[in-house]
Every structure is written in structure tokens, then in C-alpha cells.
C-alpha positions in Angstrom: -21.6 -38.5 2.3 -20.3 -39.4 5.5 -21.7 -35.9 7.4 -25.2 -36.5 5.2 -25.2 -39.8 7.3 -24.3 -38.5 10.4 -26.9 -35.5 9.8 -29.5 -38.5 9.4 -28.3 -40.7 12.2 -29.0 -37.7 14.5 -32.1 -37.1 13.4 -33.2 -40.8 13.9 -31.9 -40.6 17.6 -33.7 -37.4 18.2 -37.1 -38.9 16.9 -36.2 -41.9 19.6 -36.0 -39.4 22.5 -32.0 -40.7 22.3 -31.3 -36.9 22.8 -28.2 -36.6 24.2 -26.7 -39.4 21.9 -28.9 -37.3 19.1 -26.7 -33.8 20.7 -23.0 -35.8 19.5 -23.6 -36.3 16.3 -25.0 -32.9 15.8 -22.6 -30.8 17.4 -19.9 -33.2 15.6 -21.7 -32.5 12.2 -21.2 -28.4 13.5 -17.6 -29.0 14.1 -16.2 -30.6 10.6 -18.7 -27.7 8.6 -20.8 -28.2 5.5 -24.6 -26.4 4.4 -27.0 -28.0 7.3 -29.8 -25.3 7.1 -31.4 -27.8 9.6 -29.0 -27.9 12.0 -29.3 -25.5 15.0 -33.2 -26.1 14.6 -32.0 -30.0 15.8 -29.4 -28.6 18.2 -31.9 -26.6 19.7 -34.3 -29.5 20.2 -32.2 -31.5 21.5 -31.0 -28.8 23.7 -34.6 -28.0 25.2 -35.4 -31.8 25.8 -32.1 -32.1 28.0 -33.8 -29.0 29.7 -29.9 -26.4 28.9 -32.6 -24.1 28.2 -29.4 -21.2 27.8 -28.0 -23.3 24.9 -31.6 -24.0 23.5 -31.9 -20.5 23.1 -28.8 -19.6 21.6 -29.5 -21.9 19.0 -33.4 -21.1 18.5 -32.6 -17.5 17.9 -30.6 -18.8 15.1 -33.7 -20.6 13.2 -35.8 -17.4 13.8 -33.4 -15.6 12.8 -32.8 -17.5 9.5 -36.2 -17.9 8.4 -35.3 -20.8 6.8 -38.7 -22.3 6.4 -42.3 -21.4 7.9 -42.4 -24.7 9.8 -39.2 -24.6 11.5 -39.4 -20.6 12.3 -43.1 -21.4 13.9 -41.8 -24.1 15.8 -38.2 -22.3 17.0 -40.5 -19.4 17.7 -42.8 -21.6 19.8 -40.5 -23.0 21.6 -38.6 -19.8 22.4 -41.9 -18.5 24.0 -41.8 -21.4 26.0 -38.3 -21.5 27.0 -38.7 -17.8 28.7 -42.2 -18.9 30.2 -40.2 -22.0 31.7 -37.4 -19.7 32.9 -39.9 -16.9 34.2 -38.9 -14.9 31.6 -42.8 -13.8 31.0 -42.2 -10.7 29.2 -39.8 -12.0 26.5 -42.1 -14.9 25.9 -45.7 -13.0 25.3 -43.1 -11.2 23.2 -42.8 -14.3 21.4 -46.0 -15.5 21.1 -47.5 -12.2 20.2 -44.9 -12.3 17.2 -46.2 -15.8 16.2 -49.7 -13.8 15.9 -48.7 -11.3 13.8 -47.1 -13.4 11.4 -50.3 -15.1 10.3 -49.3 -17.9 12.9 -52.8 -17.8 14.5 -54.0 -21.3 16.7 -55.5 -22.5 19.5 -51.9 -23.0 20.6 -50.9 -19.6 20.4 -53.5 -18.0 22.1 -53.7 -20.7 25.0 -49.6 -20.0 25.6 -50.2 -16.6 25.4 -53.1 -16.4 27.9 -51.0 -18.5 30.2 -47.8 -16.0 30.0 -50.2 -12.7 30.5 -51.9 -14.6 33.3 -48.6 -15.2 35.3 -48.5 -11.5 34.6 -51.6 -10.8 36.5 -53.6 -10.0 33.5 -56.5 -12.5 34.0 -59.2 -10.3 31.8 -56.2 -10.2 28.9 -56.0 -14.1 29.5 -59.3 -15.1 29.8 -59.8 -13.4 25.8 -57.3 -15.3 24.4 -58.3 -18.1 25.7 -61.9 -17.5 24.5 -60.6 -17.1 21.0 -58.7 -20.4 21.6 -61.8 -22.0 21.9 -63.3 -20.1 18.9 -60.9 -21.8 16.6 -60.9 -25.1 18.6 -64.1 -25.5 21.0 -62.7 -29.2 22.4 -59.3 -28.0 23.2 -58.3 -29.4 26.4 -56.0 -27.2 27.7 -57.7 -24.4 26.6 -60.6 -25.4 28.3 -58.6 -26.4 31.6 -56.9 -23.1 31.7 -59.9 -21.0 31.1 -62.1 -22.7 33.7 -59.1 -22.5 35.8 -58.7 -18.9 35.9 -62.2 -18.1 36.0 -62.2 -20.3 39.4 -59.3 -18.2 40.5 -61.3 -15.0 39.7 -64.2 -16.5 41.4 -66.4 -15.1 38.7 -68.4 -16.7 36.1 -68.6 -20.5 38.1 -71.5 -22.1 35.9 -69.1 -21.3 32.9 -65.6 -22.8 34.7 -67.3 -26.0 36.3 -68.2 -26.7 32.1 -65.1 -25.8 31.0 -63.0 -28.3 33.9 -66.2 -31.2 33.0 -65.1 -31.3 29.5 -61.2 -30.9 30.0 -61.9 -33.9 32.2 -63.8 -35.9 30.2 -61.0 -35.3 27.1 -58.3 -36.5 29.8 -59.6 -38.2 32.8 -56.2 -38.9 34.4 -54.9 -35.5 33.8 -53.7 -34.5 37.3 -54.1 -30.9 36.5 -57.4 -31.2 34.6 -58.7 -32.6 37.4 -56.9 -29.9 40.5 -58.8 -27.2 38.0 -62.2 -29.0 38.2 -61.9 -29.6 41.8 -60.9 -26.3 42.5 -64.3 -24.8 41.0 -66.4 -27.4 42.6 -64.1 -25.4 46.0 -65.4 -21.9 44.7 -68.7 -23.3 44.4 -69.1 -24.8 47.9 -68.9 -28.2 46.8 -66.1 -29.4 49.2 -67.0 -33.2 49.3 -66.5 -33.2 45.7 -63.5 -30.9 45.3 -62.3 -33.1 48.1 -62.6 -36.5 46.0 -61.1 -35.0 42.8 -58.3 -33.0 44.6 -57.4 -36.7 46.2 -57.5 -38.1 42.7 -55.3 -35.4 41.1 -53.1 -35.8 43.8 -52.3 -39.3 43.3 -51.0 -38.8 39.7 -48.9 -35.7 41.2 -47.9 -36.6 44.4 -45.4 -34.1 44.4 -47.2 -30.9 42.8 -47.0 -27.7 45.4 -50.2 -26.3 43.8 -52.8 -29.5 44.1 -51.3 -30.3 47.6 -51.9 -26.4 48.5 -55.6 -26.8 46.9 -56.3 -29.8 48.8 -55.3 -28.6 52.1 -57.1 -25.4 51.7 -60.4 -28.0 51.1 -59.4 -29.9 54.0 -59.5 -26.8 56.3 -62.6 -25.5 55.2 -64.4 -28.7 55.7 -62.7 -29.0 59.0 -64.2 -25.2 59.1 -67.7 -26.3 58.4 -68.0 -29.2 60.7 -67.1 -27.1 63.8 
């Protein structure tokens, strides 16, 4: 009775982000023994919210291994994929995430984290599918929407189509710091620096500290200081 408690104290801490207090009673619960099936699943959450992505994984390859229930071998699954993307591990995690598609597994989720992996790979056609067939399953997804105008900016193809796509990731999150680098980096491929200008500002001042806005807004900056010589 007393590791049944301890199972469910653990769990309550990890559902109140008390993760490393959550971590104790779990890896305590590991050391005295009993039948757990749920156990590395937690001590891999708890792992990958502390960010010891090495022990996360030890732990998640456990669940997926198991296939102790559909639930937890989607989500172990899931968040292996995410754990190698994180890492730069891109390979091992479209490895993952293609896995998750053949199983039956097949979301807006999915394809968005797979498009994002291939595109890291320098596979934008690959990525820009998946992400079309992200938004076949869910037209309003945000991030899909974000990450497909995004890369469609980066391309510098298909503008009309990635200044929609960035409007209605925008209008979904308006304080979304990379919604709105994605929309003002179309309205940059389009020409429209006074406007790429204002939103990369905003964007900005959610992420002060993001390389990648900063680096978008500069490049604005210079070719506005470009056009008025």
C-alpha cells in the first residue's frame, strides 16, 4: 500500500509541474521494486521536463518498447522524436515519427513534427507535403499553418499562399513571437518592409533573446536602410 501511495503521490507532483520532487518518489518507487507498468513512462516525463534528455530516453525506449498501452507508446514515441529533434539528432527522430505513421498514429501532430525534422534536413518539398496533409486533417492548426507559410517564405515561392497561412497563425495566437517572425518574414519576401518591420519589432519583444527574429529583423533593417539610399 505504501509504494501504491507513493506511485500516486508522484503522479500528483508531476501533474503540478513539481517535477523534480515528482523524479524522488519515482525513482524511490524503482528502487524498493513491485509491478508499475507505468513507471518509466513517468520517469521519462519527468526526465524530459528537467531537460536530462539522455535519461529521458533511456527510459522512453522502455515504454516503446513495452507496448504497454496505445496511449502511452504514442506519447513515449512522440516524445522520443522530439527528444532527437531537440538534440539535433534529425535522422533518429523522422525515424520516429515516420514510425508513429505507420502504426495507424496519423495527426496533424505527426505530420507537422515530421515536416519540421525533414525541413532541418533540407527537404523543404518533403516538408511542405506533410504539412499540407496537416492541414488536411486540421485546416486551423496553428503551427501547421505557421510552419508552412514559414517555409514557403524561406523558399520564396508561393507568397500569396504563406502571407495566408502566417494571417491566420496570427490571428489563432496573436502574441506568438514566432507566429508573428513567420508573418513578418513573408510580408520581407513580399517587399513589404514597413510592415515586416512593425511585426518583426513586435515578435521581438516577446523574444528578446531569439537569434533567428533578431537575424530577420536586422536583415529588414538593412534593406530599408538599402532602399532609402
Amino acid at each position: 500500500m505504501k509504494n501504491e501511495a507513493s506511485f500516486t503521490e508522484g503522479v500528483r507532483l508531476f501533474r503540478n509541474k513539481r517535477y523534480e520532487a515528482a523524479l524522488r518518489e519515482f525513482l524511490e518507487l524503482q528502487t524498493v521494486g513491485g509491478e508499475y507498468p507505468e513507471l518509466s513512462y513517468y520517469l521519462g516525463l519527468c526526465y524530459t521536463h528537467l531537460e536530462k534528455y539522455d535519461e529521458a530516453l533511456l527510459y522512453l525506449e522502455q515504454v516503446v518498447a513495452s507496448e504497454e498501452g496505445l496511449i502511452h507508446l504514442y506519447q513515449g514515441r512522440m516524445l522520443l522524436g522530439v527528444i532527437y529533434a531537440i538534440t539535433k539528432r534529425y535522422r533518429l527522430a523522422e525515424f520516429e515519427f515516420r514510425k508513429l505513421l505507420d502504426d495507424g498514429f496519423e495527426s496533424a501532430k505527426v505530420y507537422s513534427a515530421l515536416a519540421y525534422v525533414l525541413f532541418l534536413q533540407r527537404k523543404p518539398e518533403q516538408s511542405i507535403a506533410f504539412l499540407e496533409k496537416a492541414l488536411g486533417l486540421e485546416e486551423d492548426n496553428a503551427n501547421a499553418l505557421n510552419s508552412l507559410g514559414y517555409i514557403l517564405a524561406e523558399q520564396n515561392t508561393r507568397l500569396a499562399a504563406a502571407r495566408k497561412c502566417c494571417e491566420r497563425a496570427v490571428e489563432k495566437n496573436p502574441k506568438n513571437p514566432a507566429y508573428l517572425d513567420s508573418l513578418g518574414w513573408v510580408y520581407y519576401r513580399l517587399g513589404n518592409l514597413k510592415d515586416a518591420r512593425m511585426l518583426l519589432r513586435k515578435a521581438v519583444e516577446y523574444a528578446p533573446r531569439n537569434k533567428e527574429i533578431l537575424a530577420h529583423l536586422r536583415a529588414v533593417m538593412e534593406a530599408m536602410g538599402a532602399v532609402d539610399k
